[in-house]
C-alpha positions as CSV (number, residue, x, y, z in Angstrom):
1,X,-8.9,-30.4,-0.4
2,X,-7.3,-27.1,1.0
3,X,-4.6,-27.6,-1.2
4,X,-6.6,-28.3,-4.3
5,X,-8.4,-25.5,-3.6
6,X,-5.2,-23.0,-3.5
7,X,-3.6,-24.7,-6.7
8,X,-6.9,-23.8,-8.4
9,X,-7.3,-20.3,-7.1
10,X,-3.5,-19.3,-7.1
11,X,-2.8,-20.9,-10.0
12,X,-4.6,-18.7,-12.6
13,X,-2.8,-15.9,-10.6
14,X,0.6,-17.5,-11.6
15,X,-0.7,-18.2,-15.3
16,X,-2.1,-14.5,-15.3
17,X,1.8,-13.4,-14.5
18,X,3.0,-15.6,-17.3
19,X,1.0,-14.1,-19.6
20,X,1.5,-10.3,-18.5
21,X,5.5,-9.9,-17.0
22,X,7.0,-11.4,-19.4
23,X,6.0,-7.7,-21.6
24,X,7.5,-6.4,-18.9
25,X,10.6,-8.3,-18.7
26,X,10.9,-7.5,-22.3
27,X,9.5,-3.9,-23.2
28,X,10.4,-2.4,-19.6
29,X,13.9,-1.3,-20.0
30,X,13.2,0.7,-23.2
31,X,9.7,1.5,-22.2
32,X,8.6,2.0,-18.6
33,X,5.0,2.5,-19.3
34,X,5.5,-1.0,-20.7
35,X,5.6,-2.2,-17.2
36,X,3.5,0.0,-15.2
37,X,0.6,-1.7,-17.7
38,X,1.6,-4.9,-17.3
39,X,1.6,-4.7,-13.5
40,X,-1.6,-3.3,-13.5
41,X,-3.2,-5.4,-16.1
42,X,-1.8,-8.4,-14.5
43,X,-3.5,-7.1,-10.8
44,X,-6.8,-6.7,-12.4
45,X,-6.7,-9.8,-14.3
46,X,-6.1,-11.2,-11.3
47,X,-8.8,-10.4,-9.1
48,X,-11.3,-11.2,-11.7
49,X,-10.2,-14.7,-11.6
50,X,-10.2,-15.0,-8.0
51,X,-13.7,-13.0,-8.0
52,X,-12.6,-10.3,-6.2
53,X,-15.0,-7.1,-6.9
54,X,-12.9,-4.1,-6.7
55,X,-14.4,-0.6,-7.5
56,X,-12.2,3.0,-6.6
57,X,-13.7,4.9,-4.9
58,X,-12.9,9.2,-5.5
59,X,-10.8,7.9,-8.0
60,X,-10.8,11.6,-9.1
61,X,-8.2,12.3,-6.2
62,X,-5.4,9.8,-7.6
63,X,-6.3,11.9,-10.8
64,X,-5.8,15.4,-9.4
65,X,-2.6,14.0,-7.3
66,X,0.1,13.4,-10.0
67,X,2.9,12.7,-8.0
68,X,2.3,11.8,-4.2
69,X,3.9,9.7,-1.2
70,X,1.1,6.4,-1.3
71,X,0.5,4.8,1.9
72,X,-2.1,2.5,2.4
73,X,-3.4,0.0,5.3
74,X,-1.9,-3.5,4.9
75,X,-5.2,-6.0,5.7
76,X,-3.6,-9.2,3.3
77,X,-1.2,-10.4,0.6
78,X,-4.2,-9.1,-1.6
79,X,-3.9,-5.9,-1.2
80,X,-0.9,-5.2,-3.8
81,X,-3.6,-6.8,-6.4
82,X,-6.7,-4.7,-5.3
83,X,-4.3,-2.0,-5.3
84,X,-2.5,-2.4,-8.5
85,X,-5.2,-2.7,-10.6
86,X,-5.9,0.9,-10.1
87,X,-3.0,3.0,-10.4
88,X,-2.7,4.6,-13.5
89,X,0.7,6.1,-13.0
90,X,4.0,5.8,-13.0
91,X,5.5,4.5,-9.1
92,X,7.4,2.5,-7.0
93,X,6.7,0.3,-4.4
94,X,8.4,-0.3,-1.0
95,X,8.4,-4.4,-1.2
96,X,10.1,-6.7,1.5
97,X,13.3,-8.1,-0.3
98,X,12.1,-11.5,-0.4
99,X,9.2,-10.6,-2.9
100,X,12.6,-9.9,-5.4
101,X,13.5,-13.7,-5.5
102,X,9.8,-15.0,-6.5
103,X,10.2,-15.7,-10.6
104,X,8.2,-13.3,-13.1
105,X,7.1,-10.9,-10.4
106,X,10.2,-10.4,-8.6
107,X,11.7,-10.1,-12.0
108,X,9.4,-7.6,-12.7
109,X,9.7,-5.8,-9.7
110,X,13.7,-5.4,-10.4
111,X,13.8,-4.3,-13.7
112,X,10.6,-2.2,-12.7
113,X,13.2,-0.2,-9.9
114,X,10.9,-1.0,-7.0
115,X,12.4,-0.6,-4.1
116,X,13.4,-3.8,-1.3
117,X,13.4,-3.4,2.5
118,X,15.8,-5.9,4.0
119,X,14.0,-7.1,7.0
120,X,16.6,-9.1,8.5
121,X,19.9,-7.2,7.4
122,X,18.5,-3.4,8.4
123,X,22.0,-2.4,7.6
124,X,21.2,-3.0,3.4
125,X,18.4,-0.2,3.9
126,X,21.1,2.5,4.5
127,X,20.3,3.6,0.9
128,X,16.5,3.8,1.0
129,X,16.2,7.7,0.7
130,X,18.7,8.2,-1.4
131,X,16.4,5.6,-4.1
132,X,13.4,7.2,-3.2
133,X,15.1,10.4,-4.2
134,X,15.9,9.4,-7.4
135,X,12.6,7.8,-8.5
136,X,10.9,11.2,-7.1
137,X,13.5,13.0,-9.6
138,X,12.0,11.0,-12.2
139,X,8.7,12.1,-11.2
140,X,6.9,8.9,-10.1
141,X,5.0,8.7,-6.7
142,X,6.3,5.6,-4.1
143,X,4.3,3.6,-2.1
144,X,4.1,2.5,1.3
145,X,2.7,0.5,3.1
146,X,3.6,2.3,6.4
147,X,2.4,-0.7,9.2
148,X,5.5,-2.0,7.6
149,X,3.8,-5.4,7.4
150,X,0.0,-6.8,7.2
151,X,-1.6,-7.0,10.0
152,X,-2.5,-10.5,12.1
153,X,-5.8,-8.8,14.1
154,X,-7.9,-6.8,11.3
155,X,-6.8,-3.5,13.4
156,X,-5.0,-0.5,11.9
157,X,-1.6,-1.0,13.7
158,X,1.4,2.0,14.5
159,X,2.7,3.6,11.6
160,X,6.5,3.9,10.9
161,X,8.4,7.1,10.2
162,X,9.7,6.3,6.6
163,X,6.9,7.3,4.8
164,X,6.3,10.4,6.1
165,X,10.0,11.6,6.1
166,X,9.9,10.9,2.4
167,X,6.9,13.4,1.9
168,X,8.4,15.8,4.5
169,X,11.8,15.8,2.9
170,X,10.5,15.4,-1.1
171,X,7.9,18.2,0.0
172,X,4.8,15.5,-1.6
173,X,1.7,15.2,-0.1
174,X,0.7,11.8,1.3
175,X,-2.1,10.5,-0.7
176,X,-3.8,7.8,1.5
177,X,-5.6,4.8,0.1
178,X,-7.9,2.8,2.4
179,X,-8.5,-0.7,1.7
180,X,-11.3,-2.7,2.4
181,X,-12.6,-6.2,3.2
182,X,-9.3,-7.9,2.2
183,X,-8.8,-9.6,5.5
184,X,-11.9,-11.1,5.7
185,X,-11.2,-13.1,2.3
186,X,-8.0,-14.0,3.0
187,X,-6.6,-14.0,6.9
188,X,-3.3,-14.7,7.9
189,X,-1.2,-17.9,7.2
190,X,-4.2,-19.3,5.1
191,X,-3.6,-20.7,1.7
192,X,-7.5,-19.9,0.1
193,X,-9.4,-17.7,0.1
194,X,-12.5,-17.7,2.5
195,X,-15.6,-19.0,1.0
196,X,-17.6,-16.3,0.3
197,X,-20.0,-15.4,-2.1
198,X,-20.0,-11.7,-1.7
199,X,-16.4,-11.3,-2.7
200,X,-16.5,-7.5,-2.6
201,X,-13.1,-5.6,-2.1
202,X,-12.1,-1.8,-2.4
203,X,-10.2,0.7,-2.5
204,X,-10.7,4.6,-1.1
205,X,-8.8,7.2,-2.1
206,X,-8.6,9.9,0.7
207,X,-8.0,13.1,0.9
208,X,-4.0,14.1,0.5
209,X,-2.3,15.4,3.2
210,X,0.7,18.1,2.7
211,X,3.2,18.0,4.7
212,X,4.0,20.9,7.2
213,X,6.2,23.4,6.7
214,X,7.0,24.7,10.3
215,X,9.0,23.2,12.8
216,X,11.9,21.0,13.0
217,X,12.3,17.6,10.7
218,X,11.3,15.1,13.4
219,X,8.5,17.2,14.8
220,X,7.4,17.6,11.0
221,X,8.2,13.7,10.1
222,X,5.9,13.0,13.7
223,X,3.1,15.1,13.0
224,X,2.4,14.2,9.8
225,X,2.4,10.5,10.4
226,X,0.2,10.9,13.9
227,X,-2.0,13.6,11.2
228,X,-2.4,10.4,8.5
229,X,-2.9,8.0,11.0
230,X,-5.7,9.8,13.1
231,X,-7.7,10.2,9.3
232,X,-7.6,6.5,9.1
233,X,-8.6,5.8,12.2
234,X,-11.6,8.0,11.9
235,X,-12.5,6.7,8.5
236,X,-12.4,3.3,10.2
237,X,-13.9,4.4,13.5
238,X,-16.6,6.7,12.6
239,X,-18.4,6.8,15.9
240,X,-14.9,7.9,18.0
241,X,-15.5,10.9,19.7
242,X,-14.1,14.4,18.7
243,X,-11.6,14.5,22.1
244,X,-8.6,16.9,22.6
245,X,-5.8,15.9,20.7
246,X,-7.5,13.9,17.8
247,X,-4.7,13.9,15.9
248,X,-2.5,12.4,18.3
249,X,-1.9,8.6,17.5
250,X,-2.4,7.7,21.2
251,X,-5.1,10.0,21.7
252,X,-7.1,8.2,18.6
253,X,-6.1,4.6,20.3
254,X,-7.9,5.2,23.7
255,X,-10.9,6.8,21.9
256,X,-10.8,3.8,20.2
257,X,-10.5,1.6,23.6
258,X,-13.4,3.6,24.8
259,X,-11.6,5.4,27.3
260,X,-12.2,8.9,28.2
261,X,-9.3,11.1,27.3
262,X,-11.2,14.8,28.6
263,X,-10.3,18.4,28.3
């Protein structure tokens, strides 16, 4: 029955992608706004079939942020759909390499110039900045997802560095985008989507973040991330307590734990 159930659910997503990449595939290399609309279109599509309600909220913040550094939390394998459906611009995403070998998509994501992250062969990432250079020279924002993977607990997990080095050293803010409720509909290693009737996603766009100025790269990279990471876990944890060193990352984790951290 599971199984049913997936082929019925995932398969309008794979009959929405034959419809929409195949403009991309096409129009894309002569037209890039050809496949930032298909993407989209294809990620909004796709949450309507599955009956996923998705509003933006202070959508006027992606607005006033032309070009940014995106990072946002990483609950599911939905979250590039309730994502997508949104952005209105012209980007790149930081995909595991993997997601380049799945037909129309990965397609799409090639001749797009997304970017891969070789999980297993770290040495093939050598080149990273110098991409994300480039696409920031064209004047598109990347996106992150900075946990590096989704989460298997529902809990905002560590950041990595890369994001943040890309905003210290392009001088972009970080414009964070909280997402919502995508765990609960679809947890890890599952095939459906959970039963629910109140299928109710979203996504949050935060304040941006600049990056400092002062201080050496790594100090810079570091504050920044434990800065971005500490406004999530507020945003997430409204009832933590203002303690000393808030925007520390470990500071924020044994507020979190309930332990008392003091003056």
């Amino acid at each position: 029955m599971k199984f049913l159930q997936a082929g019925s659910q995932w398969g309008r997503v794979v009959a929405s992608a034959a419809v929409h990449f195949p403009v991309s595939l096409t129009l894309g290399s002569v037209n890039r706004d050809a496949s930032q609309w298909a993407m989209r279109r294809w990620c909004k599509t796709s949450c309507q079939l599955l009956g996923i309600e998705n509003p933006l909220i202070h959508g006027e913040r992606l607005a006033a942020t032309p070009q940014a550094i995106i990072v946002a939390n990483h609950l599911s394998s939905l979250d590039i759909l309730v994502i997508g459906a949104h952005l209105r611009r012209d980007y790149r995403w930081l995909a595991k390499a993997s997601l380049f070998k799945v037909p129309l998509s990965g397609w799409h994501l090639s001749l797009a110039g997304h970017i891969p992250v070789h999980r297993e062969e770290r040495a093939r990432n050598a080149t990273i900045g110098e991409r994300i250079h480039a696409v920031v020279e064209q004047g598109a924002s990347v996106l992150f997802f900075p946990e590096g993977t989704r989460t298997r607990d529902g809990q905002l997990k560590p950041f990595y560095r890369g994001a943040f080095r890309a905003a210290v050293e392009e001088n972009l803010p970080v414009l964070p985008l909280l997402v919502t409720n995508t765990y609960d509909l679809l947890i890890p290693d599952a095939w459906t989507l959970v039963p629910k009737a109140d299928r109710k996603c979203a996504v949050e766009v935060l304040e941006p973040i600049h990056p400092p100025t002062e201080g050496d790269l790594d100090a810079r990279i570091d504050a920044l991330r434990a800065q971005v990471w500490g406004l999530y876990m507020r945003r997430l944890h409204p009832d933590l307590p203002i303690v000393p060193g808030a925007e520390d990352a470990e500071a924020l984790r044994a507020a979190a734990r309930g332990e008392g951290t003091g003056p």
